[in-house]
Every structure is written in structure tokens, then in C-alpha cells.
C-alpha positions as CSV (number, residue, x, y, z in Angstrom):
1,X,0.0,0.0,0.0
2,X,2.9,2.4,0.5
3,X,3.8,2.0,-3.0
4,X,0.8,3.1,-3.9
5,X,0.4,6.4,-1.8
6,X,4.1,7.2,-2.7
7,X,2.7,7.2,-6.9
8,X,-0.3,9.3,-5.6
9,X,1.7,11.6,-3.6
10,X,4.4,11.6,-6.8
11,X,1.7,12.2,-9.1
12,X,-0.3,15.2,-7.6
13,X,3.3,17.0,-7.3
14,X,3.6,16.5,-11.1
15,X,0.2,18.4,-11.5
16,X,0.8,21.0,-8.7
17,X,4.3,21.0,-7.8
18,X,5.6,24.7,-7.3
19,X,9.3,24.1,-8.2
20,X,10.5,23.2,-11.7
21,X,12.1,20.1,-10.8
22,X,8.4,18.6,-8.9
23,X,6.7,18.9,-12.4
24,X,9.0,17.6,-14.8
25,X,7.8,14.5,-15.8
26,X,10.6,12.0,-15.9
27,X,10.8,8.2,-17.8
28,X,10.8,6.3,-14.0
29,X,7.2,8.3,-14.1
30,X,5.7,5.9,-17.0
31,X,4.6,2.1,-16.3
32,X,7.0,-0.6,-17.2
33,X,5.4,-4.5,-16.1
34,X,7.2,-6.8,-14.6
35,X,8.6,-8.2,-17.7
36,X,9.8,-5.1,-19.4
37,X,12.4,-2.6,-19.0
38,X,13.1,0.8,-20.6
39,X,15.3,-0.7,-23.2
40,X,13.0,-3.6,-24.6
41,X,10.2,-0.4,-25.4
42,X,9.9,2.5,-27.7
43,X,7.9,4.5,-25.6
44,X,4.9,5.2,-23.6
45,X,2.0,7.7,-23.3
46,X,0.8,8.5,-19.9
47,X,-1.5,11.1,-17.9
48,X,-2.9,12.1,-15.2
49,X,-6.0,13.9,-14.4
50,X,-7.7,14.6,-11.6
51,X,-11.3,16.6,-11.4
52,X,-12.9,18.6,-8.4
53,X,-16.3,19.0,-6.7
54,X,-17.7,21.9,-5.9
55,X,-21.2,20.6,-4.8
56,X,-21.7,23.4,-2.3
57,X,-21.7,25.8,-5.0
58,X,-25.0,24.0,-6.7
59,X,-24.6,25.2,-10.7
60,X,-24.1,29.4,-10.0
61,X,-20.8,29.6,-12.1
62,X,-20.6,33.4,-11.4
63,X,-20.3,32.1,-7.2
64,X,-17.5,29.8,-8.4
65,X,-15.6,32.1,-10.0
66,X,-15.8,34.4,-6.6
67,X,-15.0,31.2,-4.2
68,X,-12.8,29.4,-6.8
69,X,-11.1,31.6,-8.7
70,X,-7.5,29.7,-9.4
71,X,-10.1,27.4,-11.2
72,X,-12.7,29.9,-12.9
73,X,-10.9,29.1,-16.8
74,X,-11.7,25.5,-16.1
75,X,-14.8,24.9,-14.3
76,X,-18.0,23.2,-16.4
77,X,-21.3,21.8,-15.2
78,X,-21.3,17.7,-14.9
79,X,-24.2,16.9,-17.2
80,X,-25.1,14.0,-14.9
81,X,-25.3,15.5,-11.8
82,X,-25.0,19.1,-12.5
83,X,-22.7,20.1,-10.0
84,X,-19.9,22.4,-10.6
85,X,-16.4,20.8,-11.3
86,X,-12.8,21.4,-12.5
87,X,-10.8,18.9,-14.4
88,X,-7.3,19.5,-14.9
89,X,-5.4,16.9,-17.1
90,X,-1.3,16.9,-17.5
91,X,-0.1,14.3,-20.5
92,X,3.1,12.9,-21.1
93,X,4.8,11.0,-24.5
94,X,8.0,9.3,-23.9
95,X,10.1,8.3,-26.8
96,X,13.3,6.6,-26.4
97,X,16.2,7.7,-28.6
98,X,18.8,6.0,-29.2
99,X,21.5,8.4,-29.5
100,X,20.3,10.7,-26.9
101,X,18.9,8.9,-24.4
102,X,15.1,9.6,-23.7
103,X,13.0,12.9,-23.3
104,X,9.1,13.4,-22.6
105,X,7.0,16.0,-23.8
């Protein structure tokens, strides 16, 4: 289990990290199974998304722009349920080169 709060923990500072360095995605940030390794693989795509409630604010978009402003460019009504929410997405591609090494984008 402490794996898995470590990649939680990992990932949420590549969304909201304030220094450089805690949102650069790196290539030990992409799955590999058990069976693979980096140099048996071309690549992967990756991402992470997370997306907020705001029931409290029940559908007034002008309120959530007041109590929520960091998210007022992003915030939609859930056609489901219509509550107020924010989705913020961050995608990665890693391509491994040969003659450099990797990079993500």
C-alpha cells in the first residue's frame, strides 16, 4: 500500500508542484510490467487527471468564480449530476532515442 500512496503523492506533485524540478515528468514516471524494461520499449503515453467538486456551489458559475477563482478558466457543469467541477489533465509522451537517451513531452 505504500507504493501506492508514494505514486499518488508523486503524481499530484507533477500536477501542482511549485518548483521546476516537482513537475518535470521523468521516464521512472511511466509504467513498465514486470517483464519489461526501458530498453525492450519504444515508448509510452501516460496522464494524469484529476477533477474537483464543488457541490456546495450548486450550478451558480458566477459564485464559483468568486470562491474558486485559481479554477474559474476550467470549471463546467457535470451533465449528470449538475454540479460544478474542475478537471485539470497533465499528458506525457516518452520516446526513447537511441543516440540521446530519452525525453518526454
Amino acid at each position: 500500500m505504500a507504493r501506492k500512496k508514494t505514486t499518488l503523492i508523486v503524481a499530484l506533485k507533477r500536477l501542482f508542484g511549485s518548483t521546476r524540478e516537482d513537475r518535470t515528468i521523468t521516464r521512472d514516471d511511466f509504467y513498465l510490467a514486470p517483464d519489461e524494461d526501458h530498453k525492450s520499449i519504444n515508448g509510452r503515453e501516460s496522464f494524469i487527471e484529476v477533477i474537483f467538486s464543488f457541490p456546495e456551489l450548486k450550478g451558480d458559475s458566477k459564485e464559483a468564480r468568486e470562491v474558486c477563482p485559481a479554477f474559474s478558466s476550467v470549471i463546467y457543469a457535470d451533465e449528470e449530476d449538475g454540479k460544478l467541477k474542475a478537471r485539470m489533465r497533465l499528458e506525457a509522451i516518452w520516446e526513447e532515442r537511441r543516440e540521446k537517451g530519452y525525453y518526454s513531452r
